[in-house]
Structures are given as structure tokens and as C-alpha cells.
Backbone as CSV, one residue per row, in Angstrom:
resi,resn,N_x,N_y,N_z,CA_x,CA_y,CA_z,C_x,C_y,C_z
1,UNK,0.831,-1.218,0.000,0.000,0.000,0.000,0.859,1.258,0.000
2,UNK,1.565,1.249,0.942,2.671,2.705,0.833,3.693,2.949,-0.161
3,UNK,3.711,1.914,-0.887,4.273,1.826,-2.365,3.155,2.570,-3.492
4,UNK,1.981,2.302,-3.247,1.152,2.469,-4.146,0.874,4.216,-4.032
5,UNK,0.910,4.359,-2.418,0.628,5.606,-2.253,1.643,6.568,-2.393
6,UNK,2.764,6.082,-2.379,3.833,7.058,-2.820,3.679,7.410,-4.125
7,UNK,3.858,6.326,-5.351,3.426,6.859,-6.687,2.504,8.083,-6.950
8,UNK,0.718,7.496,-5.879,-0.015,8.154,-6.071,0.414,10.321,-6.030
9,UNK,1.468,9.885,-4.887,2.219,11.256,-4.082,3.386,11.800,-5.522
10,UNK,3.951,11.125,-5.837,4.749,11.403,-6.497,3.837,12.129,-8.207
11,UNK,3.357,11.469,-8.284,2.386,12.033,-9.699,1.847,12.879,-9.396
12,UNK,0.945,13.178,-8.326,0.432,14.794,-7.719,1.325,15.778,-7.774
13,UNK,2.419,15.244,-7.056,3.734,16.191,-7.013,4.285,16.971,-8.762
14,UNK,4.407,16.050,-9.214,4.869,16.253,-10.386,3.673,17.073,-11.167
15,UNK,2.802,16.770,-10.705,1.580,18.121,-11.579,1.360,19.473,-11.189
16,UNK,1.801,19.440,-9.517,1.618,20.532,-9.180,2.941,21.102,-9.398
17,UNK,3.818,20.339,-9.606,4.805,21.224,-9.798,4.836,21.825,-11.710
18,UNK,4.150,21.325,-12.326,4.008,21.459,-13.206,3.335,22.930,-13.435
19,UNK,2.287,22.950,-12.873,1.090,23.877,-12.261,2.311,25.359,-12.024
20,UNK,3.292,25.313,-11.239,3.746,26.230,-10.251,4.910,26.546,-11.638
21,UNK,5.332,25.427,-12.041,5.911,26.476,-13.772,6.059,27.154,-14.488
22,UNK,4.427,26.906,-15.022,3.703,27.147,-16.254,3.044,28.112,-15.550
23,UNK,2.859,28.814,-14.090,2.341,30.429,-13.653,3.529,30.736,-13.845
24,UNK,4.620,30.641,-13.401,5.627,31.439,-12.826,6.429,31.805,-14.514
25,UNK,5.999,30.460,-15.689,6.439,30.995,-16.692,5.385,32.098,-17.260
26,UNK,4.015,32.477,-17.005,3.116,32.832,-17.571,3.370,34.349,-16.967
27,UNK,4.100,34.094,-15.823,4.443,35.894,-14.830,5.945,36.345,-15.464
28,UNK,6.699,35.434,-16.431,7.533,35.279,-16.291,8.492,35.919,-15.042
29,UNK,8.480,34.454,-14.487,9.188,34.456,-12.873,9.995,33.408,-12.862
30,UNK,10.924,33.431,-12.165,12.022,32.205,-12.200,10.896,31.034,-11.292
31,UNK,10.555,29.625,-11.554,9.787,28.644,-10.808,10.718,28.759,-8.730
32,UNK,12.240,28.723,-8.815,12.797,28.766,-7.835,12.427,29.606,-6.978
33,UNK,11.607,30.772,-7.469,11.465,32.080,-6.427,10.108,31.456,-5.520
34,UNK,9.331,30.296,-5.656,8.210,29.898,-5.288,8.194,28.171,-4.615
35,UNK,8.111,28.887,-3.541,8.013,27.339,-2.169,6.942,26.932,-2.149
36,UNK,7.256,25.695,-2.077,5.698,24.730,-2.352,6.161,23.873,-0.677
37,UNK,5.079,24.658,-0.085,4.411,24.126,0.882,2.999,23.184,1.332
38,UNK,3.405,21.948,1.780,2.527,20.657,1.460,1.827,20.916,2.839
39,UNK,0.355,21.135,2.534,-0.574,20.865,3.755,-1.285,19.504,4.486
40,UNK,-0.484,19.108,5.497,-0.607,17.641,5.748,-1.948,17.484,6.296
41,UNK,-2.581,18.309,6.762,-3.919,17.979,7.813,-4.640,17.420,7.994
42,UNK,-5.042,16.191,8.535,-6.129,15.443,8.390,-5.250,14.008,7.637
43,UNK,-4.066,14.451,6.743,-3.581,13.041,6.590,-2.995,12.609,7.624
44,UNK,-2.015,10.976,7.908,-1.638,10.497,8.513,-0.228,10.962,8.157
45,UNK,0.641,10.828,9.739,2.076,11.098,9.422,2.449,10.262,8.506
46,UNK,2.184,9.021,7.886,2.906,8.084,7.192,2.854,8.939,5.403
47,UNK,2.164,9.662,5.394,1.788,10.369,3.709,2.924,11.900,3.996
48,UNK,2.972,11.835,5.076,4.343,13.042,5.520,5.405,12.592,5.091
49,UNK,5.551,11.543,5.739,6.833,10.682,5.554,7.229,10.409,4.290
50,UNK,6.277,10.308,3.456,6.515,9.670,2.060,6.713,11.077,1.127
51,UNK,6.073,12.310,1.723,6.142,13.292,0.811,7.810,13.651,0.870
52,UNK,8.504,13.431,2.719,9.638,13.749,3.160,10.568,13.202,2.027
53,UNK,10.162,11.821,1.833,11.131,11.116,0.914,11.230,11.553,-0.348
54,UNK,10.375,12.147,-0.847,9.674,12.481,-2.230,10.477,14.311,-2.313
55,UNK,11.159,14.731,-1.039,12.533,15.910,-1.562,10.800,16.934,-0.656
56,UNK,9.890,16.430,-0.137,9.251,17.819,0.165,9.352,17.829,1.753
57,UNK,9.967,18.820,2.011,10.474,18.868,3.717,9.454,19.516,4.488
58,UNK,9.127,20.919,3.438,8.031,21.709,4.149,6.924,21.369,4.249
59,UNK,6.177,21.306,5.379,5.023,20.397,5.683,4.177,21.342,6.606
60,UNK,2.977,21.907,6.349,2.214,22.461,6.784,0.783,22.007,7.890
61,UNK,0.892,22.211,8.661,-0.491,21.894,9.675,-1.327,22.990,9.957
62,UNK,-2.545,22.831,10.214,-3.592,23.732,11.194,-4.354,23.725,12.699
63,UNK,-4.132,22.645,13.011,-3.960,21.883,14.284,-2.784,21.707,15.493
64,UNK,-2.491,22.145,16.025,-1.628,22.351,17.260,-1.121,20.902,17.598
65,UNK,-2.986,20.098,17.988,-2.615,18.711,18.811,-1.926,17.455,17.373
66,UNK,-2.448,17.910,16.305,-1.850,17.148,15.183,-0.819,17.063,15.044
67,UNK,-0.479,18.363,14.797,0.933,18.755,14.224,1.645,18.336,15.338
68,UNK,1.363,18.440,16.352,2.992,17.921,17.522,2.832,16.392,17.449
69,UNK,2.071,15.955,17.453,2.251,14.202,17.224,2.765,13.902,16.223
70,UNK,2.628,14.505,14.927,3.230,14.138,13.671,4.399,14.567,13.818
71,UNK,4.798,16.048,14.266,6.278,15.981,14.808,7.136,15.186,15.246
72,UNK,6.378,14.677,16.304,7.013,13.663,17.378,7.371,11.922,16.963
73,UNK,6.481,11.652,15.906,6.791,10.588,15.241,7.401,10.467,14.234
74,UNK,7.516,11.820,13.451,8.479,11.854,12.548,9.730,12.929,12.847
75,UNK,10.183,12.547,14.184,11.359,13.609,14.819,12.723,13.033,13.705
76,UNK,12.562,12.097,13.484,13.988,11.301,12.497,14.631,11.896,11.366
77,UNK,13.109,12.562,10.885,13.583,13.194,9.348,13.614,14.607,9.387
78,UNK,14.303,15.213,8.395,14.462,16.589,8.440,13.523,17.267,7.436
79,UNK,11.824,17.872,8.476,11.479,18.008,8.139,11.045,19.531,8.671
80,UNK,10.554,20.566,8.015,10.589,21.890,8.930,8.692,21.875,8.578
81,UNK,8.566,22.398,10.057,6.849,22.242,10.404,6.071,23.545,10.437
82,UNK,5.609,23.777,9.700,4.593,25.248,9.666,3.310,25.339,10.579
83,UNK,2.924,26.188,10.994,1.613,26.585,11.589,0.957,27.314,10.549
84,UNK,-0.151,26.975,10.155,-0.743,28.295,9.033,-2.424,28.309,9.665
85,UNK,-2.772,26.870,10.552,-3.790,27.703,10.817,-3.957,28.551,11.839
86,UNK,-5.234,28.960,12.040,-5.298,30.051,13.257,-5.347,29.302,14.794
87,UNK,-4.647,30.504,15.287,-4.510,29.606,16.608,-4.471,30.323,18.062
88,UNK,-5.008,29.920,18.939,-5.160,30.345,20.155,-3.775,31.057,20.914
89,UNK,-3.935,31.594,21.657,-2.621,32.016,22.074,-2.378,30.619,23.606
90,UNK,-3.094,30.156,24.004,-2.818,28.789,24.570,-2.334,27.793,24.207
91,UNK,-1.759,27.769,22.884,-1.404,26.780,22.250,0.118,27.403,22.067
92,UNK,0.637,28.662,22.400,1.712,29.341,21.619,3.516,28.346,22.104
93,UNK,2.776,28.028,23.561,3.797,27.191,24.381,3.954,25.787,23.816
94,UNK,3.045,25.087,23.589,3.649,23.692,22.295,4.159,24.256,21.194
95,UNK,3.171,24.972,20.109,3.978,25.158,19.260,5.463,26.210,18.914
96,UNK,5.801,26.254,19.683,6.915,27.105,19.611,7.882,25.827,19.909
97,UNK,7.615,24.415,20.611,8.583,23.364,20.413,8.352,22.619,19.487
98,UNK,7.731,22.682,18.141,7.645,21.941,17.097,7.716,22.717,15.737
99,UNK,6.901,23.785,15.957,7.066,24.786,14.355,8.334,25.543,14.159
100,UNK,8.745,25.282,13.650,9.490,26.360,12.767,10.000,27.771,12.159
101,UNK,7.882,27.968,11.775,7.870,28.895,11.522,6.046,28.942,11.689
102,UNK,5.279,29.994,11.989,3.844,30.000,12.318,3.598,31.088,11.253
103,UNK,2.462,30.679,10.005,2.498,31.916,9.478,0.770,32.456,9.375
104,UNK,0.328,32.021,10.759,-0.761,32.648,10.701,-0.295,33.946,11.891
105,UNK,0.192,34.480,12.245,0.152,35.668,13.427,-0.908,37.053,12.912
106,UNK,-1.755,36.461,13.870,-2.291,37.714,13.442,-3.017,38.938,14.414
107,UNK,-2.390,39.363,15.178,-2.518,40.124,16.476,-1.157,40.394,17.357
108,UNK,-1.145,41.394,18.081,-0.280,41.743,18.937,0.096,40.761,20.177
109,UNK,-1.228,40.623,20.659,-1.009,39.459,21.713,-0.993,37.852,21.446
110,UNK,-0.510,37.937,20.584,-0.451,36.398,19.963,1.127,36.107,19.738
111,UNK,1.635,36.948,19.024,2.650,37.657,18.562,3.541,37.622,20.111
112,UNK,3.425,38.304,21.051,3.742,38.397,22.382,3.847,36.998,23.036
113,UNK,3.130,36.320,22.931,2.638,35.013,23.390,3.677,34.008,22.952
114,UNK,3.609,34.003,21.771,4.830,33.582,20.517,6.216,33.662,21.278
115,UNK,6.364,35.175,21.582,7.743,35.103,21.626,8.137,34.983,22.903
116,UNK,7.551,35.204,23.699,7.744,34.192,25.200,7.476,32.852,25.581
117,UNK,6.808,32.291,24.734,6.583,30.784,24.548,8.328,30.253,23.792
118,UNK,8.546,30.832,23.030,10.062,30.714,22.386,11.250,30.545,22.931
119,UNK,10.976,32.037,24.281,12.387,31.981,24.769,12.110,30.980,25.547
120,UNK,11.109,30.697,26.296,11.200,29.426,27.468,11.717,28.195,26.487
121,UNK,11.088,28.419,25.780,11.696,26.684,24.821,13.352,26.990,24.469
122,UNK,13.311,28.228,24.018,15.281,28.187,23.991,15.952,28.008,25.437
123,UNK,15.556,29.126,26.179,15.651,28.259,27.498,15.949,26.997,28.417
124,UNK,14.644,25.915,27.711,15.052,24.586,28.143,15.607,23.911,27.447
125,UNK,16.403,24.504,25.997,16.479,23.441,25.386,15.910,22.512,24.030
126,UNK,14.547,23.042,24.142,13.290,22.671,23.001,13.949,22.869,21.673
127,UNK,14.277,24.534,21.603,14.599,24.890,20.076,16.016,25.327,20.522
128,UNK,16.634,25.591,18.961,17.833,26.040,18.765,17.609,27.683,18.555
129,UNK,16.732,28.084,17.905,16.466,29.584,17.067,15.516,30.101,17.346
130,UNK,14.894,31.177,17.188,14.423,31.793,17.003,13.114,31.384,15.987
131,UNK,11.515,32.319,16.421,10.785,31.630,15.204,10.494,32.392,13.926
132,UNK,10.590,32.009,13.073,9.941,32.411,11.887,8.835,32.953,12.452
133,UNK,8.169,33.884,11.778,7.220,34.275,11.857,6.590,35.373,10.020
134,UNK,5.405,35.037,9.865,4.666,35.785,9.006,3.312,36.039,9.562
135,UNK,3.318,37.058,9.286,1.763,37.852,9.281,0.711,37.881,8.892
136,UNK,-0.709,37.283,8.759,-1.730,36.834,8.238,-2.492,38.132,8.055
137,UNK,-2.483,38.515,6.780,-3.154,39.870,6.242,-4.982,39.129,6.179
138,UNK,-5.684,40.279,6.990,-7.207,39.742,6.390,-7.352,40.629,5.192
139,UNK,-7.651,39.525,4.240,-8.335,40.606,2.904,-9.464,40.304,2.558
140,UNK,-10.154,39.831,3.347,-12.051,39.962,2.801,-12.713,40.381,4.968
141,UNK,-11.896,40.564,6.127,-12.527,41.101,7.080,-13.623,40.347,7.571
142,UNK,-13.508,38.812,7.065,-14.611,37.913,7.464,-14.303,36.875,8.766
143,UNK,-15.305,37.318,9.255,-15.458,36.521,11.089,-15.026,35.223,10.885
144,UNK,-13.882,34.876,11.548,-14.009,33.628,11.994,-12.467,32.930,11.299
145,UNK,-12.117,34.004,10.112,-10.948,33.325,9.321,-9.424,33.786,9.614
146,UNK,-9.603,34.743,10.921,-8.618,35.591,11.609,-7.657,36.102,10.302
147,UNK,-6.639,36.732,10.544,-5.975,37.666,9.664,-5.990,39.234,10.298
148,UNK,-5.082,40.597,10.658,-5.013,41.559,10.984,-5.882,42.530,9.405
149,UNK,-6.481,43.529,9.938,-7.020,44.553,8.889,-5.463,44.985,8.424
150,UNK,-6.053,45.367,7.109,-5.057,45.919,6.224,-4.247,47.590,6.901
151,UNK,-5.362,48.063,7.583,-5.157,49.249,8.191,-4.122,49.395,9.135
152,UNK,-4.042,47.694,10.059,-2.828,47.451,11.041,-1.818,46.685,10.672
153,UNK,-1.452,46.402,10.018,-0.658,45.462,9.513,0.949,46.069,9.889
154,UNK,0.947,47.552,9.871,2.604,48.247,9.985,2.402,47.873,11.386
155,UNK,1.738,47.989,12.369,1.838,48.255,13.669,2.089,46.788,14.380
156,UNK,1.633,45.774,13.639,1.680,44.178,13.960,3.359,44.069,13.746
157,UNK,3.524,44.526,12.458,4.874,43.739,11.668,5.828,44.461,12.332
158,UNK,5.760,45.788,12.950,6.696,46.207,13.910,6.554,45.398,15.391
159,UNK,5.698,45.121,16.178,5.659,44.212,17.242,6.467,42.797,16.626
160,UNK,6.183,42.247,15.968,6.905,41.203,15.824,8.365,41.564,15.383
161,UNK,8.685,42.697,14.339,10.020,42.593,14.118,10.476,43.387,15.292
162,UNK,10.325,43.600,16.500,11.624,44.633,17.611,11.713,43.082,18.310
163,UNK,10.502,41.896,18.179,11.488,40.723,19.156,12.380,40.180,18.541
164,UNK,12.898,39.870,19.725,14.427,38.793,19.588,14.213,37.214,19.359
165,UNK,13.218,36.993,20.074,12.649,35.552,20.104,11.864,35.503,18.635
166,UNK,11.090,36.618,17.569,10.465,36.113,16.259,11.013,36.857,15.244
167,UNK,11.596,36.010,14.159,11.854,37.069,12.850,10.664,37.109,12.511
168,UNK,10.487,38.119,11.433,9.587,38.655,10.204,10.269,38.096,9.315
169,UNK,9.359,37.381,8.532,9.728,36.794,7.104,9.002,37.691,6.190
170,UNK,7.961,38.104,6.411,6.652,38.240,5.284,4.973,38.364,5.802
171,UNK,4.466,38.539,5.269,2.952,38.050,4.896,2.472,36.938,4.251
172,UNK,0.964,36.762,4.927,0.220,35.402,4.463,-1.108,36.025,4.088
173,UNK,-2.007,35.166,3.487,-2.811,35.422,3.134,-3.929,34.293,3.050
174,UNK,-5.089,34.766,2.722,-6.415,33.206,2.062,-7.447,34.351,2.031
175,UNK,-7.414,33.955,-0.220,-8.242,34.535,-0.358,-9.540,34.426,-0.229
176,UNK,-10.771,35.602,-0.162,-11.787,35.416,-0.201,-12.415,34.254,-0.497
177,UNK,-13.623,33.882,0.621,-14.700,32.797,-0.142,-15.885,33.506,-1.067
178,UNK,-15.547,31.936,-2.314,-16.254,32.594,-3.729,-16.484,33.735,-4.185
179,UNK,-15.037,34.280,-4.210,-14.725,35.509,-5.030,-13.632,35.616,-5.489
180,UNK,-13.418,36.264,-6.739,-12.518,36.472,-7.588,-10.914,36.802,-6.981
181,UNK,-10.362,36.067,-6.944,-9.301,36.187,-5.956,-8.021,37.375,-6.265
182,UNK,-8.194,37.200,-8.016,-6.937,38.393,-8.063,-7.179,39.599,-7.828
183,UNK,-8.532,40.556,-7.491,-7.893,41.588,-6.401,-7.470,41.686,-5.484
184,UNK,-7.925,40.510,-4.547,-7.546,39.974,-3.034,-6.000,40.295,-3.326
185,UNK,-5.104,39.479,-4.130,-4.005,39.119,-4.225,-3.499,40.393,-4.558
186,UNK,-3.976,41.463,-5.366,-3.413,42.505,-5.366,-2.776,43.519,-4.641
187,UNK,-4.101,43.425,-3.249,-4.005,44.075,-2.616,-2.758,43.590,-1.480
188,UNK,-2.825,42.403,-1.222,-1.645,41.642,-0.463,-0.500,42.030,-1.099
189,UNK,-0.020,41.993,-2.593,0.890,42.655,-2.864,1.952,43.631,-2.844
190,UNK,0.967,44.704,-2.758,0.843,46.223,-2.552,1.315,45.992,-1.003
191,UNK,0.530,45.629,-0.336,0.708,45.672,1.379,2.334,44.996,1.669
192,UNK,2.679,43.894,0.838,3.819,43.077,0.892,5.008,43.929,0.716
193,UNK,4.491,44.856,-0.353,5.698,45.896,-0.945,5.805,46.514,0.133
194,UNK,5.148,47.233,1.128,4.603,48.334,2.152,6.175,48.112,2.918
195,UNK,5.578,46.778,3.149,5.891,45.552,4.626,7.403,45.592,4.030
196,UNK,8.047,45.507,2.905,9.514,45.120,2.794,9.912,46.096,3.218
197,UNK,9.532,47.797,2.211,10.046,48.655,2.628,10.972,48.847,3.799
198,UNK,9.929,48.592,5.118,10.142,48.672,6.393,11.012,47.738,7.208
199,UNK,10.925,46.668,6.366,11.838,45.582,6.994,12.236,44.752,5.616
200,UNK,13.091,45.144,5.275,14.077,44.101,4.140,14.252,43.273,3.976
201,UNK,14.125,42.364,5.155,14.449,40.964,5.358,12.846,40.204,5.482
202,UNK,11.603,40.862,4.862,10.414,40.185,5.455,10.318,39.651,3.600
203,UNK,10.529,39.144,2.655,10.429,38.427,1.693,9.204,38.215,1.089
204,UNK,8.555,37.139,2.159,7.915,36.244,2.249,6.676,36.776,1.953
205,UNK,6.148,35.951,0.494,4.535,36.210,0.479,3.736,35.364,0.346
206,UNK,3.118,34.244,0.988,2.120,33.249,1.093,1.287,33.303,1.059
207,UNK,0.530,32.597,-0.501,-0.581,33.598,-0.810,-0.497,31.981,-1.865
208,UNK,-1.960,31.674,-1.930,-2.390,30.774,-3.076,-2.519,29.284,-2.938
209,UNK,-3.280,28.300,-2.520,-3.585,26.654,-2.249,-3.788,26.646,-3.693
210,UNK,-4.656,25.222,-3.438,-4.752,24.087,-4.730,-5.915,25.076,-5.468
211,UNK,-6.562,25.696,-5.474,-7.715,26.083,-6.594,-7.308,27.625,-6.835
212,UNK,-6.172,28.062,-6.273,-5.723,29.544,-6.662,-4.391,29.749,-6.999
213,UNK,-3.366,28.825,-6.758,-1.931,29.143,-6.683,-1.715,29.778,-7.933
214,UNK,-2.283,29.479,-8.903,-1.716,30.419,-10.439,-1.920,31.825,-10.156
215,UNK,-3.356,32.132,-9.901,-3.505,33.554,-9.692,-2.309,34.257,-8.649
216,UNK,-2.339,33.815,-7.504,-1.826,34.147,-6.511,0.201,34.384,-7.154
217,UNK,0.548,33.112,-8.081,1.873,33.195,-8.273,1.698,34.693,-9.382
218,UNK,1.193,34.710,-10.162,1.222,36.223,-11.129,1.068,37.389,-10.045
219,UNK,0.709,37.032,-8.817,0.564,38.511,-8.009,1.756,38.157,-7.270
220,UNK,2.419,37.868,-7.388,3.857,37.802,-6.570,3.923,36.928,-5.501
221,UNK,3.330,35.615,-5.476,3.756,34.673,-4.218,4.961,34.082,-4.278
222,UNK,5.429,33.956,-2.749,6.557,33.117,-2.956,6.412,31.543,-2.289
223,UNK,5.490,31.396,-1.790,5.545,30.008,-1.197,3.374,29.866,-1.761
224,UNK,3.300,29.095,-1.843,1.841,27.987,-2.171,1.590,27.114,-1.294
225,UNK,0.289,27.179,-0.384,0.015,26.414,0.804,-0.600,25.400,-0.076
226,UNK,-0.378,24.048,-0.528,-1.120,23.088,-1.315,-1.449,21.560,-0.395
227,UNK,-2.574,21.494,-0.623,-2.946,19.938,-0.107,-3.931,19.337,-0.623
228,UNK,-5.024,19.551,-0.895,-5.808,18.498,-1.972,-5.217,18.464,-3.183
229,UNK,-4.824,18.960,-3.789,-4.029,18.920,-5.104,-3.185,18.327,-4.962
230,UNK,-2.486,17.645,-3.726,-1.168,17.174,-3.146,-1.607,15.397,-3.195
231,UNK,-2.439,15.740,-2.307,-2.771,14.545,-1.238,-4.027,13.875,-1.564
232,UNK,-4.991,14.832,-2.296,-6.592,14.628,-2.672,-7.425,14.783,-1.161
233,UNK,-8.573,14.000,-1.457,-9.293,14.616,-0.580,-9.190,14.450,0.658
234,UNK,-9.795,15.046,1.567,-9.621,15.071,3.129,-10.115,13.786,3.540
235,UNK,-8.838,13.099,4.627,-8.918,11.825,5.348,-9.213,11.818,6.638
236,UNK,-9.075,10.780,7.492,-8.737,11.176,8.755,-7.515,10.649,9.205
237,UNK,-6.901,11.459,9.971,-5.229,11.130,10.379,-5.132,10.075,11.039
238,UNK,-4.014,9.501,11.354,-3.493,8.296,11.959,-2.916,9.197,13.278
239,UNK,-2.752,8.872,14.187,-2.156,9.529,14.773,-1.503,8.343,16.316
């Protein structure tokens, strides 16, 4: 079976990477400027494992209690663990010993939370570094999908860039439900440009899954949150 399902992994792979090409040739953009980030959620660590083998390290969760078990069973391989969904600031103390990098932040006190959850883990030992961090721009202001207003976004990305415990990479994004996504993406753009200005070292624009990444790569993304297009449809994890 895990023979079968690797193929299955490997041929997805190879389309979406196909997919992430043929935008980046259509923006003409070098394909290298664009990280393909695999959203594991809901699969079992064993389809992690196989993507690990398959050259894809970056591995994305939305789940706190998931993602640290899949951590923890796949501590062997070198794999770097994202946070992208939204998340409680009660949770900031696990994940700061398993992620990497969290690129949903989207508030001051979360952000805060983050980076004292960090130093205790450098502290004991947990981590080596410092966390990544990106900024979750809201661009449709809809309840429930967290993201900072466009209006605060300088005042966030300065709280996170004066700590010591979180870099600024960038901005994140998810565009609107059932709506035309490339103004969304525009506007993230524009805001992205804002955001370098101010901090040089923030790059990072995460912006585009499986039913948008083209649009999103012509508006300047650099990483693609992908998982049904990856993995197909939603399972339930092994855990």
C-alpha cells in the first residue's frame, strides 16, 4: 500500500509542480522564487513521511494537537513544520517546540505570546532559534478566518520585528470565499511591498492553495500552501 501511495504522491507532485511552472512561466518568474508548501492535515504522518522522501520537507499543519504528534513521530527526518492555521494564544507554548515557523500571526497578543513561549523553549532546550514568523493579512474582514485589517498590519509587523525571540519573514494570506481572488491578491501585494520597505528581510509572500496558486503566483507569491491537489481529498489522520 505505501508503495502504491507514494506513486499516487509522487504524480500529484509532479503536476503541481508542473502547475507552479507554467504560472511562474506565464508571470515570467524564475519557478525557484516559489516554495511549495505541502498541507498535511487530516492526513496520517505516514503520507508526511513519504512526501519527506519524495525531496518535500516543508510540511504544513492547522492543528496544534496534530501537528505535535506528527512531529514527534516523525522527529527522524528533516522536516521543517509550519503553523498556518489560526490559533489560540494557549497553544503558543507547544507550538513554539515543534514549528518552525507559524504563518498565521495575526494580532499583537499572539505575537507576544509567541515570543515568550520561544524563549522558554530556547531556554530549556526545546529549540535552537528563534521563530519564523509571518503575518496573516485579512483581505475579505470575514469573522471567523482571523488575519489583521489591512489598516494594522505596519503596527503588527513592527511588534513582531523589535522581538528577539520572532523574525519577520513576510505576509500570508487566504483569499476570499467565492470571489474572484486576483484583487484579493493585489491588494496583499501592494501591502507586501509596504511591509519590505520597512523591513528588508520580510520576503515572504504566502498567498495561493490548490484552486488559486496560479492567480496568486502572477501577483507575486513566494511560497503555495497546497494539499488536496497534493494529497486529494480530506482523510482522517493516523495519529
Amino acid at each position: 500500500m505505501s508503495e502504491q501511495r507514494r506513486a499516487e504522491l509522487a504524480e500529484s507532485l509532479a503536476e503541481v509542480r508542473a502547475r507552479i511552472g507554467a504560472a511562474c512561466a506565464d508571470a515570467g518568474r524564475d519557478p525557484g522564487e516559489v516554495r511549495l508548501l505541502a498541507v498535511t492535515k487530516t492526513f496520517p504522518a505516514a503520507d508526511a513521511a513519504l512526501l519527506a522522501e519524495l525531496g518535500i520537507t516543508d510540511l504544513a499543519e492547522n492543528r496544534d494537537q496534530e501537528a505535535a504528534a506528527k512531529a514527534r513521530e516523525l522527529s527522524g527526518l528533516s522536516i521543517r513544520w509550519h503553523m498556518v492555521g489560526r490559533m489560540q494564544r494557549n497553544k503558543a507554548r507547544s507550538v513554539a517546540r515543534w514549528a518552525a515557523e507559524v504563518q498565521s500571526v495575526d494580532s499583537p497578543r499572539l505575537a507576544e505570546a509567541l515570543a515568550k513561549a520561544v524563549r522558554a523553549a530556547l531556554d530549556d532546550g526545546d529549540r535552537a532559534q528563534p521563530l519564523d514568523v509571518l503575518v496573516q493579512a485579512s483581505l475579505d474582514d470575514a469573522e471567523g478566518r482571523g488575519g489583521c485589517p489591512l489598516d494594522e498590519l505596519d503596527a503588527l509587523t513592527e511588534v513582531v520585528a523589535r522581538s528577539s525571540e520572532l523574525r519577520l519573514r513576510g505576509l500570508m494570506a487566504v483569499a476570499p470565499l467565492g470571489a474572484d481572488p486576483a484583487p484579493a491578491f493585489a491588494r496583499l501585494a501592494a501591502a507586501a511591498e509596504r511591509t519590505r520597505r520597512e523591513h528588508p528581510g520580510a520576503t515572504e509572500v504566502s498567498a495561493g492553495m490548490s484552486g488559486d496558486l496560479d492567480v496568486a503566483i502572477h501577483h507575486g507569491s513566494t511560497c503555495v500552501r497546497v494539499g488536496t491537489a497534493l494529497l486529494g481529498g480530506r482523510g482522517l489522520a493516523s495519529l
